[in-house]
N, C-alpha and C positions, 0 to 999 in steps of 0.2 A: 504493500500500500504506500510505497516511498512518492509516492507525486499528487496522492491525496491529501485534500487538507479539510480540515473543519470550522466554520463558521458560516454568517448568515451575509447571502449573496442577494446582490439588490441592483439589479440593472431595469436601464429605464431608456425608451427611444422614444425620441422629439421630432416629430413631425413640423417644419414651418408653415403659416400660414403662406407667405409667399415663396414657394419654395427657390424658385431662382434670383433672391434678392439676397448679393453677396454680402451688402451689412446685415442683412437681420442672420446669417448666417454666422457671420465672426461674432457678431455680438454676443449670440447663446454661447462660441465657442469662449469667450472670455469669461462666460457666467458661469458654463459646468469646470473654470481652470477653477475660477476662487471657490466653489462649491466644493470642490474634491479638495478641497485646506482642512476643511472641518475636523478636528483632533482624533474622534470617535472613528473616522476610517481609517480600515487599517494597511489596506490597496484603491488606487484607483487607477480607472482605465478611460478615457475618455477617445472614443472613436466615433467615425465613421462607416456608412454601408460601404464593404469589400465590391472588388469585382468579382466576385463570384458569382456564379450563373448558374442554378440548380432548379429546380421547379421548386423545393421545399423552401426554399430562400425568399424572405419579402426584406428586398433592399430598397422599401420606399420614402425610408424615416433618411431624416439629415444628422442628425447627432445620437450617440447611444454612451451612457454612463453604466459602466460597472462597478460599483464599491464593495469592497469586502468587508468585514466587521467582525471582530472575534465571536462575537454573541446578538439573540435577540433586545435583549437591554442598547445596547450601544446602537443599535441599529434605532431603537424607539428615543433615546436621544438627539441621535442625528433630525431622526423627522421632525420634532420642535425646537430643534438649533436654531435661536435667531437668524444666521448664516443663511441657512434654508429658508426660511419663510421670507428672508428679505429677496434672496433667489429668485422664490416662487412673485413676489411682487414687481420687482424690477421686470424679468424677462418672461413672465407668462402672456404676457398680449402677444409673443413670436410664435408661440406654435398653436398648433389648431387640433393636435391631436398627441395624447402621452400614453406608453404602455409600461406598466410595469410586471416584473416579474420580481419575484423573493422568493429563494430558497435557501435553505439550511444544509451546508454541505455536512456529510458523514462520513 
């Protein structure tokens, strides 16, 4: 089990509302850079949709956040981090559509 790890995984993909406006694009990209400071993460990964080309693939989102978090605590931290909320205020008028996923690695 040497490349497993355990805690609680929280990825999240940003649809913009205009998707080919290259400010409202850089702009989330400089909101999920300070977002991913927040002390309680313990990884972050902030990307974009690959060129991959798969049928099972939806590469329709512009920005995707993966944070790691040793535990569910740190993660329910994170969600009412000022950081965050002030995040979700500044740059939620850019996207038009968010998915989240969480899981608990074992």
């Amino acid at each position: 089990m040497g490349k497993l790890q355990e805690g609680f995984v929280h990825t999240v993909f940003f649809w913009l509302k205009d998707a080919e406006n290259v400010e409202h694009k850089q702009l989330l990209l400089k909101g999920l850079y300070e977002l991913a400071e927040i002390d309680e993460i313990k990884k972050a990964y902030v990307g974009e949709a690959a060129a991959t080309r798969r049928e099972v693939i939806d590469s329709s989102y512009c920005w995707s956040i993966t944070f790691i978090f040793d535990n569910a605590e740190d993660q329910n931290i994170y969600q009412s981090h000022p950081d965050h909320l002030e995040f979700i205020k500044n740059y939620g008028h850019l996207w038009s559509k968010v998915q989240v996923y969480d899981a608990f690695g074992r």
